[in-house]
C-alpha positions in Angstrom: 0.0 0.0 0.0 1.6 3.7 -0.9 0.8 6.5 0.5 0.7 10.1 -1.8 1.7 13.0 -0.8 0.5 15.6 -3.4 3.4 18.7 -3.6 1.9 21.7 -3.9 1.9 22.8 -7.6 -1.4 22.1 -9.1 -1.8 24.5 -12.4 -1.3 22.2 -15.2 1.1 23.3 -17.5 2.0 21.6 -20.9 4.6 18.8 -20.8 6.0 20.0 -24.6 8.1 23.0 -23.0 9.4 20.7 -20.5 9.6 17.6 -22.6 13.3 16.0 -23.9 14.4 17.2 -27.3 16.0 16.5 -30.6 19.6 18.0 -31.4 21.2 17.7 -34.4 24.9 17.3 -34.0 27.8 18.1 -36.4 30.5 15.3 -35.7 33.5 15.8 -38.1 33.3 12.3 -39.5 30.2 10.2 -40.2 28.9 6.8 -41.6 28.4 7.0 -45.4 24.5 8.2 -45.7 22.3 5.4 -46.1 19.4 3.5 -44.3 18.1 0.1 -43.4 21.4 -0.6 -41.0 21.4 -2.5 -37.6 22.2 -1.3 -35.0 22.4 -1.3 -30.8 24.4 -0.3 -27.9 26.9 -1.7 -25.2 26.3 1.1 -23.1 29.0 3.6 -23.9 28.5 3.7 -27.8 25.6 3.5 -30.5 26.5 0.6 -32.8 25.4 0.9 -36.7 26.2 -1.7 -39.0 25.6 -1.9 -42.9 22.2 -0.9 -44.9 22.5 0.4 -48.2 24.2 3.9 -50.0 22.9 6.0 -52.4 22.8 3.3 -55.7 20.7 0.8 -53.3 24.9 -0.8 -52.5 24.5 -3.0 -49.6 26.8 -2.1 -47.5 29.3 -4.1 -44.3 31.3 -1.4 -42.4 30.6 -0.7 -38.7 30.6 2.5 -37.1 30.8 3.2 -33.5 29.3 6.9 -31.8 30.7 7.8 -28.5 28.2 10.8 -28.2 30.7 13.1 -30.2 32.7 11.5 -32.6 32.4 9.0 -34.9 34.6 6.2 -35.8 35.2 3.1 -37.9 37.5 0.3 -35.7 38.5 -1.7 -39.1 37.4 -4.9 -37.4 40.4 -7.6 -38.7 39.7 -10.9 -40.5 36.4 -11.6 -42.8 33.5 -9.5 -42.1 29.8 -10.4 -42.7 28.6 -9.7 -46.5 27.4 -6.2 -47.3 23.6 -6.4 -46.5 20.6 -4.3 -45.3 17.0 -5.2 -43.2 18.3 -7.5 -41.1 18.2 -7.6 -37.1 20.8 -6.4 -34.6 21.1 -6.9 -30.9 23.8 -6.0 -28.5 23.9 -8.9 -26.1 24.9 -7.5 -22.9 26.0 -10.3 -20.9 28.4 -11.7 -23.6 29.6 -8.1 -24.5 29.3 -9.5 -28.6 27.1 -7.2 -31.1 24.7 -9.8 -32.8 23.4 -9.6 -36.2 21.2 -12.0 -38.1 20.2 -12.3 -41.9 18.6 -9.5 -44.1 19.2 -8.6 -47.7 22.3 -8.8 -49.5 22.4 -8.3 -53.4 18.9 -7.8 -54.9 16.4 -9.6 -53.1 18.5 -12.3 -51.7 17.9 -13.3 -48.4 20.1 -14.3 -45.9 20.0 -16.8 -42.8 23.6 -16.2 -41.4 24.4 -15.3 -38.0 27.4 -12.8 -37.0 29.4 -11.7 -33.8 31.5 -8.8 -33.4 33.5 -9.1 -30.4 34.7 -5.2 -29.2 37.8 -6.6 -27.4 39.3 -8.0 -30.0 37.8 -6.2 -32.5 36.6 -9.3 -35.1 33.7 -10.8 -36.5 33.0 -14.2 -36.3 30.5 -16.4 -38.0 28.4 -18.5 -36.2 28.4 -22.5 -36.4 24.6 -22.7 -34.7 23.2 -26.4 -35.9 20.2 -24.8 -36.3 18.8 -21.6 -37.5 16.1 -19.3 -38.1 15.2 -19.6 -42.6 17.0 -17.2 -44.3 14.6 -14.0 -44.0 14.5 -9.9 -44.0 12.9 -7.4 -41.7 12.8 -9.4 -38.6 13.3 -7.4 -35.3 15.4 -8.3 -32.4 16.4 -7.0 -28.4 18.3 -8.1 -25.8 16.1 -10.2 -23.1 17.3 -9.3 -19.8 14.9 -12.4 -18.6 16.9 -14.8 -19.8 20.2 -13.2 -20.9 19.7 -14.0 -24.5 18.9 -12.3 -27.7 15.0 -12.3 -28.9 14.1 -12.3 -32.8 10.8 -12.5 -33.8 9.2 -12.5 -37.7 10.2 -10.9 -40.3 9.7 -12.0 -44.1 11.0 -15.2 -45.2 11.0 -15.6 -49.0 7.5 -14.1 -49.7 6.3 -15.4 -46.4 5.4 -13.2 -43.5 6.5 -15.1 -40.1 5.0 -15.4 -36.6 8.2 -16.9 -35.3 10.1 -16.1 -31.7 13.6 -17.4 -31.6 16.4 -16.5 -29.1 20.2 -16.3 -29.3 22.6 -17.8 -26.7 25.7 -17.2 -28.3 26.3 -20.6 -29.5 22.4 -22.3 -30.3 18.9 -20.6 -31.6 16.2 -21.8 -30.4 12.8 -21.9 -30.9 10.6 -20.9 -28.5 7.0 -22.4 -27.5 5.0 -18.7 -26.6 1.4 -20.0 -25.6 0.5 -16.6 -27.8 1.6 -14.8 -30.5 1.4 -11.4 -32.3 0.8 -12.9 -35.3 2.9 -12.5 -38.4 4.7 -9.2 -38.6 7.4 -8.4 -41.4 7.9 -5.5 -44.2 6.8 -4.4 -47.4 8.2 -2.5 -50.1 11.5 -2.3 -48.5 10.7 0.1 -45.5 8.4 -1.8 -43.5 9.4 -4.0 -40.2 8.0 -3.8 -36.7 10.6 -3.1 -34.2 11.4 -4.2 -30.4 13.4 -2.3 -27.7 14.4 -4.0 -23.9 13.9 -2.7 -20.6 15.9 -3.5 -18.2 14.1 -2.5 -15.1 10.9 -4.8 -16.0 12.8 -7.9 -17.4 10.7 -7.1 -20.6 10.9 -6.2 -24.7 8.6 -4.3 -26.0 7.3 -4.9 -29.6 5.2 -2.0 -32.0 4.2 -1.5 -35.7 4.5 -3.3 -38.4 3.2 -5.0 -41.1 0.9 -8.0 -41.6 0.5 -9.1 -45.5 -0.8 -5.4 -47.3 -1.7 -4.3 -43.8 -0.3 -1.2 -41.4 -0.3 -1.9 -38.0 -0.2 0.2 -34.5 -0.2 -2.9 -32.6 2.0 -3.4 -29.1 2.9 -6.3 -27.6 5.2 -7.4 -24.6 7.4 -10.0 -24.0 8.0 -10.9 -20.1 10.7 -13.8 -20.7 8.2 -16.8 -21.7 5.0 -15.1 -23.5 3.8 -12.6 -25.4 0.6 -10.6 -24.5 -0.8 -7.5 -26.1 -1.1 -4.3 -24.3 -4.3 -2.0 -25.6 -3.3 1.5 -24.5 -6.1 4.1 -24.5 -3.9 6.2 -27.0 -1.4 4.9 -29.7 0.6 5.9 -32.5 -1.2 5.9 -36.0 -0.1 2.8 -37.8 3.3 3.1 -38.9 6.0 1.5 -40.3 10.4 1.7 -40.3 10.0 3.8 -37.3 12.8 3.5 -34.5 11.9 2.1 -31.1 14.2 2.2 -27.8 14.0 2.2 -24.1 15.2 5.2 -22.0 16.6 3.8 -18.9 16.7 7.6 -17.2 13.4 8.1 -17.6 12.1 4.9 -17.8 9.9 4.9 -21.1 10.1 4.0 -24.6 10.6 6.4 -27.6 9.6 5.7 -31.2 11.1 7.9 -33.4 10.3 8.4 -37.1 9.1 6.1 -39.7 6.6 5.9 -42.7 2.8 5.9 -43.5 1.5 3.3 -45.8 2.7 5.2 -49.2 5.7 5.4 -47.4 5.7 9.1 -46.9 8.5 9.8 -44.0 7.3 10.7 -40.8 9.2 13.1 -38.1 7.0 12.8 -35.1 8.3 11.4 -31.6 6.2 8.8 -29.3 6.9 7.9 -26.1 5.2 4.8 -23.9 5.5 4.6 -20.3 4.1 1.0 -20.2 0.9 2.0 -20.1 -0.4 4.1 -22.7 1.4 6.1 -25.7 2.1 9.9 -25.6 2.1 12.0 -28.7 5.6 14.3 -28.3 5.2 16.1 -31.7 7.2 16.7 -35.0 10.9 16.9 -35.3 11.2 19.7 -38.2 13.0 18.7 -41.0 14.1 15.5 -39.8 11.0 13.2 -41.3 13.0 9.8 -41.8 12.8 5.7 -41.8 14.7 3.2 -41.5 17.3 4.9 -39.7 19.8 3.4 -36.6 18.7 4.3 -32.9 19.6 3.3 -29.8 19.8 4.6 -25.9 23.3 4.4 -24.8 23.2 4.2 -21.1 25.9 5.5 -19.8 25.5 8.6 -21.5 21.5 9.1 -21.1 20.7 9.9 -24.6 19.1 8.6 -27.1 21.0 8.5 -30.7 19.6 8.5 -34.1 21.8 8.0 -37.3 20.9 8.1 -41.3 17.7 7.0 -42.8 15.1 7.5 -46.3 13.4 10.4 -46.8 12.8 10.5 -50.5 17.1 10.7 -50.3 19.4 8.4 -48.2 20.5 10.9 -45.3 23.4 11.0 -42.5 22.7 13.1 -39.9 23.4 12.3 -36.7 20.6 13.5 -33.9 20.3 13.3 -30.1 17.7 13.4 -27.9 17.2 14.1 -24.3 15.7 16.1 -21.6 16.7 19.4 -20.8 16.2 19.5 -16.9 17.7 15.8 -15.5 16.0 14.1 -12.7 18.4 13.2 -9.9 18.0 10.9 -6.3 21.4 11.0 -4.3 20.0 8.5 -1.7 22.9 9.0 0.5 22.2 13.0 0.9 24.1 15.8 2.1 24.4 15.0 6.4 25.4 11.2 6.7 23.8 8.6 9.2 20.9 10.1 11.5 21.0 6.8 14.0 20.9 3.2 13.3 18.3 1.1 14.2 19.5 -1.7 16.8 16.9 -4.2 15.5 17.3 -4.9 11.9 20.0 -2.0 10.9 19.7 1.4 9.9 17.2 2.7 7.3 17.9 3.3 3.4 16.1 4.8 0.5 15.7 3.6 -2.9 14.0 4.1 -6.1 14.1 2.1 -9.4 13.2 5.3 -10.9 13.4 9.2 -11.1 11.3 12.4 -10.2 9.8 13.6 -13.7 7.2 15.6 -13.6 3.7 14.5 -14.2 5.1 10.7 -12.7 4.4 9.3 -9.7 8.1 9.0 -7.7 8.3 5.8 -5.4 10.8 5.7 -2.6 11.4 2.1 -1.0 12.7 2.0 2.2 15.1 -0.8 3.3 15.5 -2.2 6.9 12.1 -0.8 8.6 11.0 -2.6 11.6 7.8 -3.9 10.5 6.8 -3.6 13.8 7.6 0.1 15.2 5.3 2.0 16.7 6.0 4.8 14.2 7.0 5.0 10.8 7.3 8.2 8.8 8.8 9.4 6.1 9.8 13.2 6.7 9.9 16.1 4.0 11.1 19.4 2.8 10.5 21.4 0.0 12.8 24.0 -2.3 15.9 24.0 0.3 17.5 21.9 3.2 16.9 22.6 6.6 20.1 22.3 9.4 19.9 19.2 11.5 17.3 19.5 14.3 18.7 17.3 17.2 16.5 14.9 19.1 18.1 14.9 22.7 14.9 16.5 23.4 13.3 13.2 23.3 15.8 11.6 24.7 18.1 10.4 21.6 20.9 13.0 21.4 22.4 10.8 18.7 20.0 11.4 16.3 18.9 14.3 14.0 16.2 15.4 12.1 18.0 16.0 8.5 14.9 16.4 6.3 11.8 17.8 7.2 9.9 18.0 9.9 8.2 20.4 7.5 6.2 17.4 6.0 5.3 14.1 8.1 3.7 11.3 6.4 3.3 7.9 7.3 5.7 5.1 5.9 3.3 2.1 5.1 5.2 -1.1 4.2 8.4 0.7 3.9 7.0 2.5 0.5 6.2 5.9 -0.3 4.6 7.3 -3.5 5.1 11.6 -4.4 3.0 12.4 -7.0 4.5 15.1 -9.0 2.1 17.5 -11.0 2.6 17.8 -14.6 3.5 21.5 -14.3 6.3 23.6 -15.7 7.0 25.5 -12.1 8.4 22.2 -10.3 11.2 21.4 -12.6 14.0 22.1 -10.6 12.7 21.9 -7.3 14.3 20.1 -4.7 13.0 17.8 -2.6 14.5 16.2 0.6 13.5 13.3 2.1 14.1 11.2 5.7 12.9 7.2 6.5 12.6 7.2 10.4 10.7 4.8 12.8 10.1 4.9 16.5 10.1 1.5 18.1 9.2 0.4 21.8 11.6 0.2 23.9 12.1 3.6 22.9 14.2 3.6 20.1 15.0 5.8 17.2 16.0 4.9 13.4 16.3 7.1 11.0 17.9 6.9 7.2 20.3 9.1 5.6 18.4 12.2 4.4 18.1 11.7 0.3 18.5 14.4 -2.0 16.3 14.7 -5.4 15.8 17.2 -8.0 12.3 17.2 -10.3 13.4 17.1 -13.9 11.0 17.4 -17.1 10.0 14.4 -18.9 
């Protein structure tokens, strides 16, 4: 059970002034223009491999993007065949950039699977005794459930597909989903449905499409072992060759881009917080499909290279928020008091405070059992340490709050932040502390946090 605590900021404001943004960036060197690549990230860099050039060339060079500068590493040995529409996946836990089939000269279709290792900078091709059929357009994402790469679909031959396989590094498998999202694939060279991982909910996410002559807006999710679709109140229009990742900062996918059924580019930007989709508006002048994208972690953007608009194109584009969320758990004062019982108090979150989001605080180590459990608040600036030898604990100190006192049900606590302009920015400072009998006093660090725009 949560309890809410409603700061006090209630005009709504509109979330586009405070929403994240595209960038265009001017790197000194960049991939050759082109589109239908794969692509991913290890964290640190936005992977894109291949698609095709100007003259429809299939292409097989990598480029890495570091957030400033690209580069080629001239991975040694043989490298995979120049090709275009296939699937990519970083797989995290092997640290080995996975690609599988797509198109290589003319409409042939390829079933081949590739490594490239980053530490010793080679490809390898995989020996797997079996495979997926030799097919384009399929999408793939790392599954954080089982530490493996998902594909699912794509179009083999003339044949749309309603396959799920997964990728261990060594064996594909087939998997046994008691449901499926039916058979998803391309058309006309710029239509595929794509899937992005998040981390935090052990899930992939899969949008868009198409079935046979058909545009789809569909969105399903895959928790580790089945696939269920999610019907959102709102979603994207149908849409095809669009760009689909998960932002780990601020917890929500964004699907970027793409092309209507006459496969006139779109530039519009749609973000879904896993429960329904958000309209975030056009992108001027960057209307594109089939371009690489990917959320590189470590520096909390989101990356988008190349793509069709009527021309191959290579421009390289950011996008994030312009006021960051932050939680410093550990605060500014250190240890209040510990508790003697089951050990001194700590705050977490699995997310950030964005406005127009509900922030969740978990508290660790809270005596289940103590007469008193509150979480204590202050608003817009710190206050000194009030010390409690008043009460008799002259060890311990009020570091947050008392300006706010709410009650800390089942160690969690809920803020719910209104979706208005005025509290980006604004600081919040909270305090876990329990009072148990015999008198006794536990109390957290005091955690910092900052409200940031979504």
């Amino acid at each position: 059970m949560n309890t809410r605590h409603l700061l006090p900021a209630v005009v709504l404001a509109s979330s586009l002034s405070a929403q994240a943004t595209w960038t265009e960036l001017f790197p000194a060197v960049s991939p050759p223009v082109g589109a239908a690549s794969y692509s991913g990230s290890d964290g640190a860099l936005l992977y894109h491999f291949g698609g095709r050039t100007t003259g429809g060339v299939p292409q097989n060079d990598l480029w890495l993007f570091d957030g400033t500068s690209w580069f080629n590493p001239m991975p040694s040995g043989t490298l995979p065949s120049g090709r275009r529409w296939g699937a990519g996946c970083f797989d995290i836990g092997r640290n080995k950039f996975v690609i599988f089939g797509g198109n290589t000269t003319g409409t042939t279709q390829v079933g081949d699977t590739w490594e490239y290792d980053p530490v010793t900078n080679t490809w390898a091709q995989m020996a797997p005794a079996v495979s997926p059929s030799a097919r384009r357009w399929a999408a793939m994402a790392y599954d954080f459930a089982n530490g493996k790469c998902l594909m699912y679909g794509g179009q083999a031959g003339s044949t749309y597909m309603d396959d799920t396989w997964s990728w261990d590094g060594t064996n594909w498998t087939l998997e046994t989903p008691a449901n499926s999202p039916g058979a998803l694939a391309g058309n006309a060279g710029i239509g595929r449905h794509r899937m992005a991982s998040n981390v935090f909910d052990l899930e992939i996410l899969m949008h868009a499409g198409r079935s046979g002559s058909t545009l789809l807006n569909t969105t399903f999710k895959w928790d580790g072992t089945d696939w269920s679709q999610i019907t959102p109140a709102t979603s994207p229009p149908p849409n095809q060759a669009a760009s689909l990742t998960f932002d780990e900062a601020r917890m929500r996918y964004v699907a970027f881009g793409g092309a209507s059924s006459g496969g006139v580019p779109r530039d519009w930007t749609w973000e879904f917080d896993g429960t329904n989709w958000v309209d975030r508006g056009g992108y001027a002048g960057a209307a594109v499909s089939g371009m690489s994208m990917a959320y590189v972690s470590g520096l909390q953007k989101t990356y988008v290279f190349g793509g069709f608009n009527g021309a191959f194109v290579g421009r390289t584009h950011e996008y994030q928020t312009n006021a960051f969320a932050t939680f410093n758990p550990n605060g500014t004062f250190g240890l209040s008091c510990p508790n003697s019982g089951v050990g001194t108090p700590t705050q977490q979150v699995t997310g950030l405070p964005w406005i127009g989001e509900t922030f969740s605080i978990s508290v660790q180590n809270v005596n289940g059992s103590a007469l008193i459990q509150a979480m204590l608040l202050n608003l817009g600036a710190p206050i000194s340490p009030i010390n409690l030898a008043v009460i008799g604990a002259p060890a311990c100190n009020f570091v947050a709050g008392p300006e706010i006192s709410v009650p800390l049900v089942g160690g969690e606590f809920a803020i719910s932040i209104p979706n208005d302009v005025g509290n980006i920015g604004l600081a919040v400072f909270t305090q876990a502390m329990t009072v148990e009998l015999p008198f006794h006093i536990a109390a957290s660090e005091r955690a910092d946090a900052v409200i940031g725009a979504l």
